[in-house]
N, C-alpha and C positions, 0 to 999 in steps of 0.2 A: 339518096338511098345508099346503104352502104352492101358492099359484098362480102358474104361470108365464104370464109375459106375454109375446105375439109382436111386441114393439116395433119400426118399421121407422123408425131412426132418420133416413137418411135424406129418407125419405116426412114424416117428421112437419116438419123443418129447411125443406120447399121449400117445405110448405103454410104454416107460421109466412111464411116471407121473400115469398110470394105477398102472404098477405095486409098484410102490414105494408108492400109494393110500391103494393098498391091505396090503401091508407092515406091513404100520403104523396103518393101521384097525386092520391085526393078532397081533400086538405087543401090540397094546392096549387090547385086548380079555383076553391075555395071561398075563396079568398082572392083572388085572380084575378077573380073576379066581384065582391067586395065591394070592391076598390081599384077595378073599374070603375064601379061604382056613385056610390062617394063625386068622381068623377072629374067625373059625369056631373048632380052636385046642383043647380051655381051656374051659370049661363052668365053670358058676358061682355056687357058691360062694366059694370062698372066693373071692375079688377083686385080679387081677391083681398086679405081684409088679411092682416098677418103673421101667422103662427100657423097659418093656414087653411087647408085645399085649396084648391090652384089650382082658380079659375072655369075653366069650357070654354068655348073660343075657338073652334078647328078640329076637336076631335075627337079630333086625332092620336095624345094622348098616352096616350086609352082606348082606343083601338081596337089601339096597338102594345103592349099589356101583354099578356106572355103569360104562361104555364109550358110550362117544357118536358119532355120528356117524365122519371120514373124513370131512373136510372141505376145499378147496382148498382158498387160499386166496391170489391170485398173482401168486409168486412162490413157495409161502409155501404151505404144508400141513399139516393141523390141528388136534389134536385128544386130545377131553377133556375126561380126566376120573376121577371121584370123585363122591362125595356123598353130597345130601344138607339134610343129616343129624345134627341138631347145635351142639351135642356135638362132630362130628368127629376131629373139628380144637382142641377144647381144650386136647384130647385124645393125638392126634400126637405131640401139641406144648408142652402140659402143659398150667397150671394159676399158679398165684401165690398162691393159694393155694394146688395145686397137682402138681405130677409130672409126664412127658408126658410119653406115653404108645403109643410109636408109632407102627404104624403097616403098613402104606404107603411105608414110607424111607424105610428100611430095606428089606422091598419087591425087591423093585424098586434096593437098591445096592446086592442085595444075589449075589455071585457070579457065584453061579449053573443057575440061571433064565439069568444074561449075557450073559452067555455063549451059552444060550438057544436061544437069541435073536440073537447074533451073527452068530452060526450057521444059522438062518431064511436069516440074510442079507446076506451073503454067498450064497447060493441059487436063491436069488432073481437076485443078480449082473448076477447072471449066466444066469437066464429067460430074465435079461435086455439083454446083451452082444448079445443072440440069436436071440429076438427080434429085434433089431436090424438087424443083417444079413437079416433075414426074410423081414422086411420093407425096406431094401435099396438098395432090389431088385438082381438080376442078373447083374452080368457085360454087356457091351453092348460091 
């Protein structure tokens, strides 16, 4: 005898894109907070050497980091984080006359903060997996 399942495909596709919405919102937060942190290590002066995160001078350039909100766009989903501070691009890339003092990348590769995010998708797979069950109803 086979079991029929009340699958509400639908219902199951909004709770997955929910949670993988909320996901990519904590992951951006959390990345957001630790480029404010590394921002906020060194105060000035002396400048920064190369290689490093810029020292904090004014403030400015941790206090304008933001993320913004999810975006759905199709199938994807969206999440800007950055700062439209002007000197942030020459900091992280370098000019040719200084040398870059990034503070993004290195955030972004740390491997404590991967790990961090890692565990988060670990979790979520799990809310989806359940979700799931829950939306696909009861056998019939």
């Amino acid at each position: 005898m086979a079991s029929r399942h009340n699958l509400r495909a639908k219902a199951v596709s909004d709770a997955m894109r929910d949670e993988l919405a909320s996901l990519v919102s904590r992951t951006g937060l959390f990345y957001q907070t630790k480029v404010k942190e590394i921002l906020n290590l060194a105060k000035s002066p002396p400048a920064s050497s190369p290689g490093r995160p810029p020292h904090k001078r004014t403030g400015t350039l941790g206090r304008s980091f933001r993320t913004m909100p999810t975006r759905k766009v199709g199938k994807r989903i969206i999440l800007t984080l950055g700062t439209d501070v002007v000197y942030a691009r020459p900091l992280e890339y370098g000019t040719s006359r200084m040398a870059a003092r990034p503070f993004l990348g290195p955030t972004y590769r740390n491997k404590k903060h991967r790990a961090a995010v890692d565990r988060e998708i670990a979790k979520v797979s799990g809310r989806i997996r359940a979700a799931i069950r829950r939306k696909a109803g009861p056998p019939r």
